[in-house]
C-alpha positions as CSV (number, residue, x, y, z in Angstrom):
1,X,0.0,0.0,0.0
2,X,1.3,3.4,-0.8
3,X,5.2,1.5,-1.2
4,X,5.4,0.8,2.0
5,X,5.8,-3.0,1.0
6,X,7.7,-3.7,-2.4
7,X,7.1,-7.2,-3.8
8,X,9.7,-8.7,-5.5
9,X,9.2,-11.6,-8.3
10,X,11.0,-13.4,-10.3
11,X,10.7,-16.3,-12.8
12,X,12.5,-19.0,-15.0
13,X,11.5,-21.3,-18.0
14,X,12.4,-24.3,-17.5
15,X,12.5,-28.5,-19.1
16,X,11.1,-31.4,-17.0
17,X,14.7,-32.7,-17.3
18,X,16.2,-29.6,-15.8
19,X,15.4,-31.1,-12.2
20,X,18.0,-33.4,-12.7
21,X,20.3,-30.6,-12.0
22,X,18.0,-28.6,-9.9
23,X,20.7,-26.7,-8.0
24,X,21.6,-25.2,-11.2
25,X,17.5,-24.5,-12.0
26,X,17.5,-22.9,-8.2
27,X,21.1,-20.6,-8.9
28,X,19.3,-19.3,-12.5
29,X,16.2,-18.1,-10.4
30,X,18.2,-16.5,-7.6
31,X,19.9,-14.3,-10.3
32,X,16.8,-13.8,-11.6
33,X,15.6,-12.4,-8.4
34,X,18.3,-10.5,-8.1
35,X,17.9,-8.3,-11.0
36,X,14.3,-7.6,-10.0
37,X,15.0,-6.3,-7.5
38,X,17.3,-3.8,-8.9
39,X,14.3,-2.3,-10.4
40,X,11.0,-2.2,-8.3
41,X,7.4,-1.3,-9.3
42,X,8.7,-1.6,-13.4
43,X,5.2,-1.7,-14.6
44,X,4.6,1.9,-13.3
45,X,4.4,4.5,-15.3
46,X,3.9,8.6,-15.1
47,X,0.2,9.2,-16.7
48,X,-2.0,12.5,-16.6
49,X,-4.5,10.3,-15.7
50,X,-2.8,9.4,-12.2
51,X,-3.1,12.8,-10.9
52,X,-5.8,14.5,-9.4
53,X,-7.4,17.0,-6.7
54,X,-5.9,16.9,-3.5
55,X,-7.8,14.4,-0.8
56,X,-7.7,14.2,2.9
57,X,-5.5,11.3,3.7
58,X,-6.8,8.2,5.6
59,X,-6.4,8.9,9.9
60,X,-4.4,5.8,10.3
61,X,-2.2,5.1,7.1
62,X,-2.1,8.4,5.9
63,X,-1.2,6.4,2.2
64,X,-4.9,6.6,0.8
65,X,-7.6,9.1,0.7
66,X,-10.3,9.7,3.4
67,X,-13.6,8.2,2.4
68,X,-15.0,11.5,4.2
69,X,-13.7,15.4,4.1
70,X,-13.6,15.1,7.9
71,X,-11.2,14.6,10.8
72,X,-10.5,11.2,11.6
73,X,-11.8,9.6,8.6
74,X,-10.5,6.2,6.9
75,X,-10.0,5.2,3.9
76,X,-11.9,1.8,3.1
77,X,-8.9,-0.7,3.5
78,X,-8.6,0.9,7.5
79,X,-12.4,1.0,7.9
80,X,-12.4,-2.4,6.7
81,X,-8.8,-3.2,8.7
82,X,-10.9,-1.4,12.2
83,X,-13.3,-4.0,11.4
84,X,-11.3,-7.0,11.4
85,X,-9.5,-6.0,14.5
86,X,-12.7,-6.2,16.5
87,X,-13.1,-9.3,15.5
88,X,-9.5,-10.9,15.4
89,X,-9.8,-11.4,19.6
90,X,-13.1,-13.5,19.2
91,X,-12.0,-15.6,15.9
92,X,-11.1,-19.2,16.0
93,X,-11.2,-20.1,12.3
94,X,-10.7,-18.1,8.7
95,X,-13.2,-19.2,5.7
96,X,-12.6,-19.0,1.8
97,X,-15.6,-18.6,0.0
98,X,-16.8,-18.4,-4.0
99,X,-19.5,-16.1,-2.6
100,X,-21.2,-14.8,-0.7
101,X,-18.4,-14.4,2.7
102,X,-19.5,-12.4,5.3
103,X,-18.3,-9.0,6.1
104,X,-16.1,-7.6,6.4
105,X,-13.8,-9.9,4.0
106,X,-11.2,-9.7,1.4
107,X,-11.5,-10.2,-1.8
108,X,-9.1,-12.0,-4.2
109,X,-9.4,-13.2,-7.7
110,X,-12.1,-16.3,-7.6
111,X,-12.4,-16.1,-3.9
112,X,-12.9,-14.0,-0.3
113,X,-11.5,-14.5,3.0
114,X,-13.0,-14.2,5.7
115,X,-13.0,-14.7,9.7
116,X,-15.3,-16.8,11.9
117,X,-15.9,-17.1,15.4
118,X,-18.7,-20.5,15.1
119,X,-19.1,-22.9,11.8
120,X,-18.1,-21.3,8.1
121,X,-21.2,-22.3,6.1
122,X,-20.7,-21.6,2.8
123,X,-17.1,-21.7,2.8
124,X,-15.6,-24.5,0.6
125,X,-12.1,-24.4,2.8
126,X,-11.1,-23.0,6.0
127,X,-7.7,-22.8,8.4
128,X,-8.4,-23.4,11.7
129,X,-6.3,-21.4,14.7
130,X,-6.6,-23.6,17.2
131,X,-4.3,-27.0,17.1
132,X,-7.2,-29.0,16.9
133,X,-6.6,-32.2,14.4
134,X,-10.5,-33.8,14.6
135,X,-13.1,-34.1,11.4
136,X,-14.6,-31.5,10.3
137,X,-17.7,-31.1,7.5
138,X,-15.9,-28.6,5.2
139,X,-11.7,-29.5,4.0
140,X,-10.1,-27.3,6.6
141,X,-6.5,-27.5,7.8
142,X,-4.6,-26.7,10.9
143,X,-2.8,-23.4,10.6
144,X,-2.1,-21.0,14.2
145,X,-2.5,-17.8,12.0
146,X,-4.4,-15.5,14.8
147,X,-1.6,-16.0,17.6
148,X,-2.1,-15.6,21.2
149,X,-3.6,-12.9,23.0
150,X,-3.5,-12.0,26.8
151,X,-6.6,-11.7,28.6
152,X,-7.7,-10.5,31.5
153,X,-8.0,-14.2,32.6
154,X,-4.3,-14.9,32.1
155,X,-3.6,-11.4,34.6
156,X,-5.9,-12.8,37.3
157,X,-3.2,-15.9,37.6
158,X,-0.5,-14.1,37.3
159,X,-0.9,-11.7,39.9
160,X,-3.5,-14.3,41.8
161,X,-6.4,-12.0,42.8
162,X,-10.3,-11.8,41.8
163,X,-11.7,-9.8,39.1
164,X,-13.1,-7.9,41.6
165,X,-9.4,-6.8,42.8
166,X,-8.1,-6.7,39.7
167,X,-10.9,-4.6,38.2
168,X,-10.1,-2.0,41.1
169,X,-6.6,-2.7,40.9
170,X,-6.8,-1.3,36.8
171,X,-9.2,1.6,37.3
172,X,-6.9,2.7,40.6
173,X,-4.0,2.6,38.3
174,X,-6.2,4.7,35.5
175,X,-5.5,1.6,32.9
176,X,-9.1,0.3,31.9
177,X,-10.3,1.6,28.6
178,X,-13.9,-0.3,28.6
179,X,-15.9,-1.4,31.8
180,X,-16.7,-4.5,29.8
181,X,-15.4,-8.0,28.9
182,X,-15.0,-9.9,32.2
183,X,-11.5,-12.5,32.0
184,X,-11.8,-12.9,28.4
185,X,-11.4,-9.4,27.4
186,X,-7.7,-8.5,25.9
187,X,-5.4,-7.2,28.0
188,X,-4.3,-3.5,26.7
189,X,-0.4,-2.4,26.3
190,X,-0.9,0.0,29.9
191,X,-2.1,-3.1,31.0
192,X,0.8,-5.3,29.7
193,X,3.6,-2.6,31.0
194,X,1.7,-2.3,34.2
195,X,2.0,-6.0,35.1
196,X,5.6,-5.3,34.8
197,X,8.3,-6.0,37.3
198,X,10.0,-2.8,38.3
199,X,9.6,0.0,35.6
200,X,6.0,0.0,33.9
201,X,7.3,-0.3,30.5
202,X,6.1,-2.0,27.6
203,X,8.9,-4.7,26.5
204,X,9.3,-5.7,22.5
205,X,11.3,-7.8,20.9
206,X,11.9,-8.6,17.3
207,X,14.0,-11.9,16.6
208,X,15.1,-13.3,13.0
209,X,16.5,-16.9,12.0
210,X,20.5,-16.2,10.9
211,X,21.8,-17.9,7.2
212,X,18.4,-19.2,6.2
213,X,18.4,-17.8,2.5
214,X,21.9,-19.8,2.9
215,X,20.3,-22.7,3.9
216,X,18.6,-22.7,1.2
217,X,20.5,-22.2,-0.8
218,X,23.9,-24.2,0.2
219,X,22.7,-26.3,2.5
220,X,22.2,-29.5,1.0
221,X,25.7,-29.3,-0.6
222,X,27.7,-32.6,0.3
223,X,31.4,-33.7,-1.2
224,X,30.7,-31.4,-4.3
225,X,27.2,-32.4,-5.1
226,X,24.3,-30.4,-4.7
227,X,21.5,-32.5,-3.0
228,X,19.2,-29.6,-3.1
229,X,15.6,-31.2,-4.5
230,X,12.3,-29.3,-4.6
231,X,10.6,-31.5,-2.0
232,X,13.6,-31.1,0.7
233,X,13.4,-27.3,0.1
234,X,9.4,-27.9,0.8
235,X,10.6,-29.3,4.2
236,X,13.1,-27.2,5.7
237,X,10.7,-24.6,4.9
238,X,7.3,-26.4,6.6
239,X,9.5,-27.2,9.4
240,X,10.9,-24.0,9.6
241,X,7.1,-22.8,9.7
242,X,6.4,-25.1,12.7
243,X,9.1,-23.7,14.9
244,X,7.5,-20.2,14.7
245,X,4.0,-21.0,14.0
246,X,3.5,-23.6,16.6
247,X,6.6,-24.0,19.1
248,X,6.8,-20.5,20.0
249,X,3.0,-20.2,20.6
250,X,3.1,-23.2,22.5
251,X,5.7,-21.9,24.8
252,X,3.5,-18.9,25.2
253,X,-0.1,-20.7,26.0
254,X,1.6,-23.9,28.2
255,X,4.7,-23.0,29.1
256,X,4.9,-26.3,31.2
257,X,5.4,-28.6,28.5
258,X,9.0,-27.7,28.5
259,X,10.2,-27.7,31.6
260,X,12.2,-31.3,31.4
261,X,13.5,-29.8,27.7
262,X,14.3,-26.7,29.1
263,X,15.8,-27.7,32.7
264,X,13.4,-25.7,34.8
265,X,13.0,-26.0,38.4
266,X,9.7,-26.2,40.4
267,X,9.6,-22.4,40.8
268,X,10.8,-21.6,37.2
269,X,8.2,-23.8,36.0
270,X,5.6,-22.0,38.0
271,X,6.7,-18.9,37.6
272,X,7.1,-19.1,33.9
273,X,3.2,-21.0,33.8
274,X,1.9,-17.7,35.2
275,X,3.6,-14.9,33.5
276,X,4.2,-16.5,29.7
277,X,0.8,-16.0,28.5
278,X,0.8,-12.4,29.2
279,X,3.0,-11.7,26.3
280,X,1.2,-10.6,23.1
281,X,2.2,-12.2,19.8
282,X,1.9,-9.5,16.9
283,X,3.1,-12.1,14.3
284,X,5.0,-15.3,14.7
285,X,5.7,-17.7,11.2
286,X,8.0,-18.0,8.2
287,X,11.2,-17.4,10.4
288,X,10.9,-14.4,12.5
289,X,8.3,-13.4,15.2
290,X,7.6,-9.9,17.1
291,X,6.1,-10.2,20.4
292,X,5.1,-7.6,22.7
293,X,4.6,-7.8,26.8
294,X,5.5,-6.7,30.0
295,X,9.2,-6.3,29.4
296,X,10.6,-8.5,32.2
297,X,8.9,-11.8,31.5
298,X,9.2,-10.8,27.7
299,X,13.3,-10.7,28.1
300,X,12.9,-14.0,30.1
301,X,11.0,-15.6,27.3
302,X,13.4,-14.1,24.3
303,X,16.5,-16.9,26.3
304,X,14.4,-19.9,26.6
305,X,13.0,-19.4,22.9
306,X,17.0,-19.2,22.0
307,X,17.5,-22.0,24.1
308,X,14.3,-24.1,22.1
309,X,15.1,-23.2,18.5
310,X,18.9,-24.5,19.5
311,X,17.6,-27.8,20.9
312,X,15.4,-27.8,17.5
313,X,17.6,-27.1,14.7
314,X,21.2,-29.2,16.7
315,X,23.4,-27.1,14.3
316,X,25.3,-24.1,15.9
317,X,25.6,-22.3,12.5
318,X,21.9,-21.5,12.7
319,X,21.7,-19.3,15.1
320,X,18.4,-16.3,15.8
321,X,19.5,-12.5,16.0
322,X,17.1,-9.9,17.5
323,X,16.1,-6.6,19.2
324,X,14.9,-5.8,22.0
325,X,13.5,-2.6,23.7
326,X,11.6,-0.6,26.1
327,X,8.9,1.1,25.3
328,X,6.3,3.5,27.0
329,X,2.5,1.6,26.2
330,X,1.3,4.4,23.8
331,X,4.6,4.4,21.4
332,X,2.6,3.5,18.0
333,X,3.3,0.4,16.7
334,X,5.0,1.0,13.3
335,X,7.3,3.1,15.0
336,X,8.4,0.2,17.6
337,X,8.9,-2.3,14.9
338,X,11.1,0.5,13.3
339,X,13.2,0.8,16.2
340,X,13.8,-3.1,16.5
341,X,14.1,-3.1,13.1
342,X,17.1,-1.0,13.8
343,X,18.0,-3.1,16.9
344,X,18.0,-6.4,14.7
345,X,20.2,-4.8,12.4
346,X,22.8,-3.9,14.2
347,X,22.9,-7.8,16.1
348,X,23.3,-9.0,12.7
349,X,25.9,-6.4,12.1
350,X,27.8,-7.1,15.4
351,X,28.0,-10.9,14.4
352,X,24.8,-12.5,14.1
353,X,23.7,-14.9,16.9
354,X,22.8,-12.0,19.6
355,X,20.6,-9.9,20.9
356,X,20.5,-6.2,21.0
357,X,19.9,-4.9,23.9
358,X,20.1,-1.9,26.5
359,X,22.5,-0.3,23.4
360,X,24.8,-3.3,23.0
361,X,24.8,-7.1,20.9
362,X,25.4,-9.6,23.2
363,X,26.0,-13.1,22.5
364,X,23.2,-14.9,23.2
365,X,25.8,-17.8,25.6
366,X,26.7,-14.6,27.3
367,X,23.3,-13.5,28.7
368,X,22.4,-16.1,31.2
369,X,25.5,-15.2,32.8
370,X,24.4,-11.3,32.9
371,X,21.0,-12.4,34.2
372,X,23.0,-13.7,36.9
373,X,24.8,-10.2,37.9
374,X,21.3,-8.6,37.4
375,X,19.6,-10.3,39.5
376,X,22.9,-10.0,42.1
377,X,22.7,-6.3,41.9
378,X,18.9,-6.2,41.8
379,X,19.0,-8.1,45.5
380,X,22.1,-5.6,46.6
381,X,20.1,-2.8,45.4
382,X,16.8,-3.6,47.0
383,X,18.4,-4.9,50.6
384,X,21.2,-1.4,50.8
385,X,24.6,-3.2,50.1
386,X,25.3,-1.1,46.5
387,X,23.3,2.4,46.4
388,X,21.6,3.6,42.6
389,X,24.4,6.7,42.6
390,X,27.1,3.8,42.5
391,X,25.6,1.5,39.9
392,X,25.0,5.0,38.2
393,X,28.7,5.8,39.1
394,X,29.8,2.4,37.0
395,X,27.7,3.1,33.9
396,X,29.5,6.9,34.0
397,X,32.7,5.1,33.9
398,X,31.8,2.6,31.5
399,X,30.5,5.1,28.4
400,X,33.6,7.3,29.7
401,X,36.5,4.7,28.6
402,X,35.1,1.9,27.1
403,X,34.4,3.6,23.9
404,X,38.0,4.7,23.2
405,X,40.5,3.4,20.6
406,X,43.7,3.3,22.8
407,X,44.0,0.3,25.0
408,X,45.7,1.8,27.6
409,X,43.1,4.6,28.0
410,X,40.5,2.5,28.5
411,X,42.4,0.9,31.1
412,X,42.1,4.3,33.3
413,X,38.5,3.4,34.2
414,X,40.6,0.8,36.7
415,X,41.8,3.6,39.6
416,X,38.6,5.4,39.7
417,X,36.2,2.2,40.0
418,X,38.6,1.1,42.7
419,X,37.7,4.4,44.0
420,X,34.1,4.0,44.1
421,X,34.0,0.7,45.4
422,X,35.0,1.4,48.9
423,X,31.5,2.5,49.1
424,X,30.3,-1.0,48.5
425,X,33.3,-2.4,51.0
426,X,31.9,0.0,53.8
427,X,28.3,-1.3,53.4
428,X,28.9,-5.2,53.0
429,X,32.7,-6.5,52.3
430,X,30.9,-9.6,50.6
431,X,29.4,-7.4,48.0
432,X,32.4,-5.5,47.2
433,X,34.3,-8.9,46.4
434,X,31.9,-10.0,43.7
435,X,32.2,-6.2,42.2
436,X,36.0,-6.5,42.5
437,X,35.8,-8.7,39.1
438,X,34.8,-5.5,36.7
439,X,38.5,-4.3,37.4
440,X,38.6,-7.1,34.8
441,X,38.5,-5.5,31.9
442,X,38.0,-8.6,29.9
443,X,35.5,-10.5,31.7
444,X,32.1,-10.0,30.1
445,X,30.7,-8.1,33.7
446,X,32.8,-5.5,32.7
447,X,32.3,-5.8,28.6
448,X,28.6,-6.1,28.7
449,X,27.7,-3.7,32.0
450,X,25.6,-1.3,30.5
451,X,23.2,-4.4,30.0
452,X,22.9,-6.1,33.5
453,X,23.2,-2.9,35.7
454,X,20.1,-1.5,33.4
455,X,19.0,-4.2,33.7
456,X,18.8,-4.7,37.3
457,X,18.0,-0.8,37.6
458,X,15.1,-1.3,35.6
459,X,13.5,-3.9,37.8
460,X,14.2,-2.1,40.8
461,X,12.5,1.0,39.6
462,X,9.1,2.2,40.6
463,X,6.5,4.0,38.9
């Protein structure tokens, strides 16, 4: 709409017995591919006929014209897009239809789509969202397009207290929007950053599967031959699908399934049961996802999911890179997957295989360790041994020298943290042991401090 998506296709003739060598079929179509994309949109062209007087553009996209001279108005694709919304929370099942779908739908050639809550009569196929494998009186297959959504229901358990409480709980903290829905209405992003540990912030995170395109295509190259076929392409690609369609969902809805996999104790376990769901999936498939919640459970969840797609794919060359950031509730949406758009790219950048975080890529091996020292400090913060002005003090000292070219410069951070620590020694000499280990200016508490000390900062914060 408007170029804010450009399609790229591409396409090759080709013989039946060109599959023998379909390696060399696949190469042909990548350099296809390339060249279209050197030249987007080719079948536009300047015309008198395009222009025309000026409209008010739609509210939301701004891209299309208003259907009404009036402030606030849509165009049709938004009115019809506002429609869907309200119905995407109570929608179990999408229809295809020859005719006659109900509204509001979209329309492609032959056929319209369109979302159901009950039984699609009329409909001659439908996916259904839920994992749900029994017969059905129309051809339907299994597919988890609509993703999970946090309800009111999943917040009850989490914080494990009545609607009644809860209900005053929200309007006390000025977060409901709507008197009604009860447990199963949909948790709202001041909701989402309220539940929150620490800082009421809205947590995002944007995360990408590293080398896939050269997966495809390298990745079935064995002693010089090419086993590339079009059926194991279909596979690594359907499996790939499952991962983030189904595996990451799963972890989200029932997060107890994978405590054995994932090594969780009895309190991780129960912990992780309450606080999972509440994270919002915007989309998950294909091989990236963008999730949304309250930013502490949302980090927690971003290095068990690294942990999972590890265990799925047993090959350390295929690795996920991400962002992930903080975010006030009422930041628009576009513009948060613009700035982790940004954050992804500079993971990739750094190395692939990390995470961008708190203004640095770290290696995703190295972040259970920093959870460690930020849950340390968060404890040390919260019971007096280390003050905020001294983990502020660190973070000073850190963006001071790190950043410089000359080794021995940076090395001058050494004296004056030395310094500050005897602050630390007078309040607890147990504490200023552990802290003695960022005069280290290799270990990663010193390399990566801006992330745990924000870290821990963050959840010790208070609205």
């Amino acid at each position: 709409r408007g170029g804010s998506l450009v399609p790229h296709l591409a396409w090759v003739a080709f013989r039946g017995q060109d599959f023998q060598d379909f390696a060399a079929l696949l190469a042909r179509l990548h350099e296809a591919l390339a060249r279209a994309k050197l030249r987007p949109f080719p079948f536009l062209r300047s015309t008198e006929e395009t222009l025309g007087r000026p409209l008010r553009p739609c509210a939301a996209c701004g891209l299309k014209p208003a259907q009404k001279d009036e402030p606030g108005s849509l165009c049709g694709d938004c009115e019809r897009e506002k429609e869907v919304g309200g119905l995407l929370p109570r929608s179990d099942r999408v229809g295809f239809y020859p005719e006659g779908a109900p509204r509001p739908y979209f329309a492609f050639p032959g056929l319209k789509v369109a979302l159901k809550v009950e039984m699609v009569p009329g409909a001659f196929h439908a996916f259904r969202a839920d994992l749900d494998f029994s017969p059905w009186p129309i051809p339907s297959e299994v597919k988890p397009l609509l993703g999970h959504l946090p309800r009111v229901a999943h917040a009850l358990r989490a914080k494990g207290v009545s609607l009644a409480d809860y209900t005053a709980w929200a309007r006390g903290e000025g977060l409901l929007e709507e008197e009604e829905g009860g447990e199963e209405r949909v948790l709202t992003f001041g909701e989402l950053a309220a539940l929150s540990k620490g800082a009421p912030y809205l947590g995002a995170l944007m995360l990408d599967a590293d080398r896939m395109g050269e997966a495809f295509a390298t990745g079935y190259r064995r002693k010089g031959r090419d086993l590339a076929t079009p059926s194991r392409l279909a596979a690594l690609s359907r499996t790939l699908e499952v991962f983030f369609a189904t595996e990451v969902l799963s972890l989200l809805e029932t997060p107890g399934r994978y405590r054995e996999r994932l090594g969780w104790d009895d309190l991780e376990a129960r912990e992780k049961a309450e606080r999972y769901p509440l994270i919002y999936s915007v989309y998950s498939g294909g091989d990236d996802l963008f999730l949304l919640g309250p930013w502490n459970v949302l980090l927690d969840f971003a290095l068990d999911l690294e942990r999972l797609y590890g265990l799925f794919t047993q090959h350390e060359g295929l690795t996920l890179s991400g962002g992930f950031i903080l975010a006030g509730p009422s930041l628009p949406i576009p513009e948060l997957s613009r700035l982790l758009t940004r954050a992804e790219k500079a993971a990739k950048e750094a190395g692939r295989g990390r995470l961008f975080l708190f203004g640095q890529a770290v290696p995703w091996g190295e972040l259970p360790g920093l959870r460690a020292w930020a849950e340390a400090l968060s404890r040390d913060l919260r019971e007096g041994r280390v003050s905020r002005a001294q983990a502020y003090r660190w973070l000073s000292l850190w963006r001071r020298f790190s950043p410089l070219e000359d080794p021995g410069e940076r090395m001058r951070y050494k004296p004056l943290l030395a310094y500050a620590l005897r602050r630390v020694r007078e309040r607890d000499e147990g504490a200023w042991e552990r802290y003695l280990r960022l005069l280290d200016h290799q270990d990663p508490a010193w390399a990566y401090l801006p992330v745990w000390v924000q870290w821990a900062l963050y959840r010790e914060r208070r609205a």
